[in-house]
C-alpha positions in Angstrom: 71.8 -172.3 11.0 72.3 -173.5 15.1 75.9 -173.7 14.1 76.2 -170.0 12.9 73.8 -168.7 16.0 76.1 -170.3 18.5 79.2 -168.5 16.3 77.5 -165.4 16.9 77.0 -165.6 20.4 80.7 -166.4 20.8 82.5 -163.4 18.9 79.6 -161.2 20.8 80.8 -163.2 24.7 84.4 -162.4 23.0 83.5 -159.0 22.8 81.9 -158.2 25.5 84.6 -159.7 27.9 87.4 -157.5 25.8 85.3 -154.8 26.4 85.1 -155.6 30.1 88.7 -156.8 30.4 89.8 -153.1 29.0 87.5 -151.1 30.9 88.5 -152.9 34.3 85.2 -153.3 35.0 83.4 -157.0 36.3 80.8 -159.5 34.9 78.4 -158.2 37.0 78.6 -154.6 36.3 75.8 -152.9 34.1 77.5 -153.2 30.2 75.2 -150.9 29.2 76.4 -148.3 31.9 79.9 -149.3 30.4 79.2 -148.4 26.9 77.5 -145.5 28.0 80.5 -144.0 30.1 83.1 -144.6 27.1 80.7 -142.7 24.6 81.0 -139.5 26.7 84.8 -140.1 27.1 84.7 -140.7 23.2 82.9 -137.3 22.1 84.9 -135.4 25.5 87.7 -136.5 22.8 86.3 -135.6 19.8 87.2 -132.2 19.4 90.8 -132.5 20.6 91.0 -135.2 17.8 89.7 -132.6 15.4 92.3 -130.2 16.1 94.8 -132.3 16.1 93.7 -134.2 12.0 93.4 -129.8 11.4 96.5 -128.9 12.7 98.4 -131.9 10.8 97.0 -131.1 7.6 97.9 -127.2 8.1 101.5 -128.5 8.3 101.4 -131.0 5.3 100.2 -127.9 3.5 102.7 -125.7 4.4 105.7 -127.8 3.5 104.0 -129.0 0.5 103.8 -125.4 -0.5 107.2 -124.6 0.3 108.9 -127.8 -1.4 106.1 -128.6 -4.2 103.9 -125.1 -5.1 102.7 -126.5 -8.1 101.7 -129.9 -6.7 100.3 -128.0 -3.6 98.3 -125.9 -6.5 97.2 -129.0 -8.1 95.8 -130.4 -4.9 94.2 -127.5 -4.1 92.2 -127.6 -7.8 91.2 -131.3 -7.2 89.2 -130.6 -4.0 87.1 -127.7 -5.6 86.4 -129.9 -9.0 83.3 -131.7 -7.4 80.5 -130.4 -8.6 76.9 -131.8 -8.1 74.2 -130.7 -9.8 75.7 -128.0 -12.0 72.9 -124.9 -13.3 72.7 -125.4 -17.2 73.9 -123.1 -19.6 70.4 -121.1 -20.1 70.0 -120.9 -16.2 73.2 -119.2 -16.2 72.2 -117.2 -18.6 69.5 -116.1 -17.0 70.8 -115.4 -14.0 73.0 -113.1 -15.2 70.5 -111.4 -17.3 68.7 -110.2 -14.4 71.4 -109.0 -12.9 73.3 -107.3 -15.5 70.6 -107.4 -18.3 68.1 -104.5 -17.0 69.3 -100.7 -17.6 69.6 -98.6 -14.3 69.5 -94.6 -13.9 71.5 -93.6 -11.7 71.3 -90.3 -10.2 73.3 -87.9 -11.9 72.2 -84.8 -9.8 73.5 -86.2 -6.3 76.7 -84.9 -4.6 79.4 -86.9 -3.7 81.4 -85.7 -0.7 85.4 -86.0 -1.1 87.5 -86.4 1.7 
């Protein structure tokens, strides 16, 4: 159990002086400071990474589409074929019913204005 403590401790020293050797920051600094600062440079990079993964799938798309319209198609149906929880047939039903199920009177008498 000592022997698995100590290899702790090691790969945790390894990564804090890789961490520290990157960073060009000393021993003596404040790590936590350290970590700290390359969080904010992390989410500061976040959305340009974003852009960027949105961007590259645009143009996978769009050359899929042009070379491969029925794979792009395909693709397309795979992604919307996840459905959780799915409303039973009789909800459905329902649903609809109250929608389409009551009769309405419309107003006969009004005038419509044409243009």
């Amino acid at each position: 159990m000592a022997e698995i403590k100590r290899d702790e401790m090691k790969t945790k020293n390894m990564k804090r002086n890789i961490l520290l050797r990157t960073n060009n920051t000393k021993v003596g600094e404040n790590l936590g400071q350290v970590i700290e600062e390359l969080k904010q440079k992390g989410s500061a990079r976040m959305p340009r990474f974003s852009r960027y993964r949105k961007r590259q799938n645009q143009y996978y798309q769009n050359k899929m589409f042009r070379t491969y319209c029925k794979k792009f198609y395909n693709l397309l149906r795979q992604k919307n074929t996840n459905v959780q929880n799915a409303p039973t047939k009789e909800e459905t039903e329902n649903f609809w019913k109250e929608i389409f199920g009551k009769k309405v009177q419309h107003n006969t008498g009004s005038k419509t204005s044409a243009n």
